[in-house]
N, C-alpha and C positions, 0 to 999 in steps of 0.2 A: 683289601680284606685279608686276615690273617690267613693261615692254609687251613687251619682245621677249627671247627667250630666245639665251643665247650658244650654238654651238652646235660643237664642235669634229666636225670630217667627216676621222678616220681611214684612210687608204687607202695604199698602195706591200707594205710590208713584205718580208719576207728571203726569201722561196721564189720555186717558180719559176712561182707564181699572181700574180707583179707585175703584170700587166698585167690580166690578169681582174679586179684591185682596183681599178686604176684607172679600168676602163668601169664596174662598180657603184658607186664612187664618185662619176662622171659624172651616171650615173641619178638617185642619192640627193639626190644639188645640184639636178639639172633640178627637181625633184619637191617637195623643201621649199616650204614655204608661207613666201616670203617678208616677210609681213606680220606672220608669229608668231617667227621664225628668223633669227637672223644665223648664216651658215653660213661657219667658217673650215675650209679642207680644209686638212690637217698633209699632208705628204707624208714618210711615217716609211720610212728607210732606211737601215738597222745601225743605227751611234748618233746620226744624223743627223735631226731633226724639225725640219722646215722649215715655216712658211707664207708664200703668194707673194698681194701685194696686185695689185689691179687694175690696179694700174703698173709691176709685173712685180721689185718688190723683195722681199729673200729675207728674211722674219725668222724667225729661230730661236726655238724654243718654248725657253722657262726650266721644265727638269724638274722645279726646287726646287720649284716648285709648281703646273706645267701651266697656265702665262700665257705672252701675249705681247704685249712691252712695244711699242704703236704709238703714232703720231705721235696719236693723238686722244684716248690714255692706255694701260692696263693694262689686257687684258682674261683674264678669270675665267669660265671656260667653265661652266654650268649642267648639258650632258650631252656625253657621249663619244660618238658614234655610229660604229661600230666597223665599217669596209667591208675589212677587212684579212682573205685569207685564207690558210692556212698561218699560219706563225710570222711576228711574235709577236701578230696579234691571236684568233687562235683557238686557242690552246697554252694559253691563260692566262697567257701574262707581259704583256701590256699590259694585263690582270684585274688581276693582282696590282698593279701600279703604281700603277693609279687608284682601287683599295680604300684604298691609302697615302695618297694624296692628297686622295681623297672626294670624287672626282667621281663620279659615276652614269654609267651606260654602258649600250648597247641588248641586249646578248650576255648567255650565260650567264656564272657566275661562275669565277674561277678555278680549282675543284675539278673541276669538272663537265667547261669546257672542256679542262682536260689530260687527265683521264681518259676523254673520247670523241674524242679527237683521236688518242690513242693508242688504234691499231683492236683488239691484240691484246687488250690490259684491256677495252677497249669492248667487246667478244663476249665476253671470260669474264663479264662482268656481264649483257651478254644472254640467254646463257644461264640465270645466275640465274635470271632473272624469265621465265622459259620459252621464249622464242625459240627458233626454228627458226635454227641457224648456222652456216656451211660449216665441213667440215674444216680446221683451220689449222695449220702449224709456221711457228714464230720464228726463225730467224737472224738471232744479231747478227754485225757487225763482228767478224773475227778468229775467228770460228766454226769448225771442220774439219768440214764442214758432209758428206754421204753424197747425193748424188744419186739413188741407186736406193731408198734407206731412206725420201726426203722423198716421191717416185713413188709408193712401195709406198703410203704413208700415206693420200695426198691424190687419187690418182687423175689419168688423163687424158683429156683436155685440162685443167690449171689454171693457176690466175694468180699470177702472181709482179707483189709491191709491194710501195714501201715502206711500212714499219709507220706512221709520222705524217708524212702529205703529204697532197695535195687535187688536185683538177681531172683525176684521172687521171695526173698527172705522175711517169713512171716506172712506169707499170704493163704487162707485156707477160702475151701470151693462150701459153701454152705446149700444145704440141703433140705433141713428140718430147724423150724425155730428150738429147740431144744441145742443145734449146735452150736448155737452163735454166741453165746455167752465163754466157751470154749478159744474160739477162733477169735471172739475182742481182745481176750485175754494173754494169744498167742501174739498180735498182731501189738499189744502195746509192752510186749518184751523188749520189741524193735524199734518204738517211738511211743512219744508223749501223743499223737494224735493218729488218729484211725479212721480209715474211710470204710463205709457200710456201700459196694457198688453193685447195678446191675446187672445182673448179667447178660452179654448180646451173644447169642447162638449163630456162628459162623466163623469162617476160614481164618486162622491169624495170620497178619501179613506183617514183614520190617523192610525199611526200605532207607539208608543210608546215604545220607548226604552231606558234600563237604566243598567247601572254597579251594579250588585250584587258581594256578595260573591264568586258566580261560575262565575264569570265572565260577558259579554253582554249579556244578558237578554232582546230578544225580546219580547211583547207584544202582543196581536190577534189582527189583522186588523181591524178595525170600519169602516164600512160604514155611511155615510152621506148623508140622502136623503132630502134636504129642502122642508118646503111647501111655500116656498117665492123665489122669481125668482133666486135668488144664498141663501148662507149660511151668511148671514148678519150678524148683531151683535144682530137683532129681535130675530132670528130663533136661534142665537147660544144661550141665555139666558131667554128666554122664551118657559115657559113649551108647550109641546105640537104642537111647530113652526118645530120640524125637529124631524125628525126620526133618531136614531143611533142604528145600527143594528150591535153588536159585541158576535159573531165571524162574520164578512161579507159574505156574502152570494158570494163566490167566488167559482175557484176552488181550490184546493189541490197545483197546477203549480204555479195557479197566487198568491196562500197565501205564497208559498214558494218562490217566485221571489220577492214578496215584502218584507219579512223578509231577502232574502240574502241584495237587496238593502237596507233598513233598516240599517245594521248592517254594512254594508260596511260606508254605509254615517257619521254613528257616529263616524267609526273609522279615516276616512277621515278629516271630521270638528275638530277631536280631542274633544269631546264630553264627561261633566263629567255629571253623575247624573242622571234625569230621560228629557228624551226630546223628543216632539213629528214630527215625518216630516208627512207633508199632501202631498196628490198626486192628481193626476186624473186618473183612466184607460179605457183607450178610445182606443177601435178595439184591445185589448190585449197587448194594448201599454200603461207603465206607464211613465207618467209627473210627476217631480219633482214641488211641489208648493212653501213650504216654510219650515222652519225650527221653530218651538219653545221651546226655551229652557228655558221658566218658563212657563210649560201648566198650563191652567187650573185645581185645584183640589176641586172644588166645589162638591157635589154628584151629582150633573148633567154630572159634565163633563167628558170628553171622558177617560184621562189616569185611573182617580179611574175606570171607568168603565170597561176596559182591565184588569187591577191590578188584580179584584175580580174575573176577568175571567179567569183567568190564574192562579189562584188559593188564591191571596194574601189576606190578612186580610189588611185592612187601617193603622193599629198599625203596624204589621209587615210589610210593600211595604213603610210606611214612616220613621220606625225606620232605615232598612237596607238602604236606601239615607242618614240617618245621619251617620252613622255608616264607611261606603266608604266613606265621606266625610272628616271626622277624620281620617280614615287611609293614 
């Protein structure tokens, strides 16, 4: 094997988590082990993939076959490490592309990631496999959608989102049928389709899990206590707005019930790399929320925070994601 592995570092992408990509992309750079890693950051945006050298020149990646031609030759990327959230690196179309091409990549694969990206399919499958899961209705686009019908359903106070988005982006806490026509309206800026959800009254919990060497590798549970009426995208990105309390202040039962569930759901979804599922535990009873499988890696955010808890170094918990990745 060569000595140093090429390394492409994915991050920008088309939602409105750009900027949350590019601080975990940040992190991901700081963190590589430069001795093992030549790290090119692409800056991918629409149909535009960019990498910017040291000297601040712009070259464009050749899609034909995910190289980029520099001045010291041709370079042939080894792994894809995928810091893109939203579309297109969590949807599965930047999955699918490098399936074509055969490059390797840190994320799940493209089946997985479009079908947990999409919340609505992601809960009718949770449910399958037992989960506990809020009340939900769909609205698409162009809907004649009943206000007091979606109320009656779901109950209030609930939350209106869109159906495939991240970071909170577009999600409002509904209160009075009078807001909701508001918060549809907010929530399909962000997507063609919108979920009308229940709301469950209890503790947020995330809990992180990823394929090492020895195998699934669970994470210490984080709790999430917001100081904004839910965990918004204020309180998720802003210093100071939310409390994250890791190891969670649980017991022993309930840390162990969520690490079996954990573990069970990765193996379920078929789950590559490092991904986070969020929950709620309410009266000892856990709710399935959502699934993410390009979290967060900013140093704020939740999984480095597990990672370092669990004993990892950021070099080491990001080399072994490449590492499985390639194998």
């Amino acid at each position: 094997m060569k000595d140093k592995l090429n390394i492409a570092l994915l991050m920008g992408g088309d939602s409105g988590e750009f900027d949350v990509s590019i601080g975990s992309a940040g992190v991901i750079r700081k963190h590589l082990n430069t001795f093992r890693y030549l790290v090119y950051p692409i800056l991918v945006r629409d149909n535009t993939w960019n990498y910017q050298n040291d000297e601040g020149e712009t070259i464009s990646v050749d899609k034909n076959d995910f190289s980029l031609s520099l001045k010291s030759g041709k370079i042939k990327f080894d792994c894809a490490f995928i810091a893109i959230h939203g579309t297109p690196g969590e949807d599965g179309k930047l999955q699918g592309y490098l399936d074509m091409i055969g490059v390797p990549y840190t994320s799940c694969d493209l089946t997985t990631s479009a079908i947990t990206f999409n919340k609505y399919f992601c809960n009718d499958l949770a449910l399958q496999y037992g989960m506990n899961v809020a009340k939900t209705c769909l609205i698409e686009q162009g809907d004649d959608w009943n206000g007091k019908e979606l109320i009656d359903s779901v109950g209030l106070p609930c939350f209106v989102k869109p159906n495939k988005s991240g970071s909170s982006v577009g999600v409002s806490k509904v209160y009075e049928m009078s807001e909701l026509k508001a918060a549809v309206e907010k929530a399909f800026n962000e997507d063609d389709e919108v979920l009308v959800q229940q709301f469950i009254s209890g503790r947020e919990m995330a809990c992180g899990v990823f394929l090492s060497s020895q195998g699934i590798k669970v994470l210490p549970v984080t709790e999430i206590i917001s100081k904004k009426d839910f965990f918004d995208y204020e309180a998720k990105y802003t210093s100071g707005m939310a409390e994250e309390i890791t190891p969670a202040n649980i017991s022993d039962n309930e840390s162990i019930a969520c690490h079996d569930m954990t573990s069970f759901l990765y193996k379920k979804f078929k789950c590559k790399g490092v991904v986070r599922f969020d929950y709620f535990l309410s009266d000892n009873k856990w709710w399935f929320l959502e699934v993410n499988t390009v979290p967060g890696f900013s140093e704020g955010s939740i999984i480095p925070k597990q990672a370092r808890t669990a004993g990892f170094t950021l070099s080491d918990f990001f080399a072994e994601l490449i590492e499985q990745a390639i194998k």
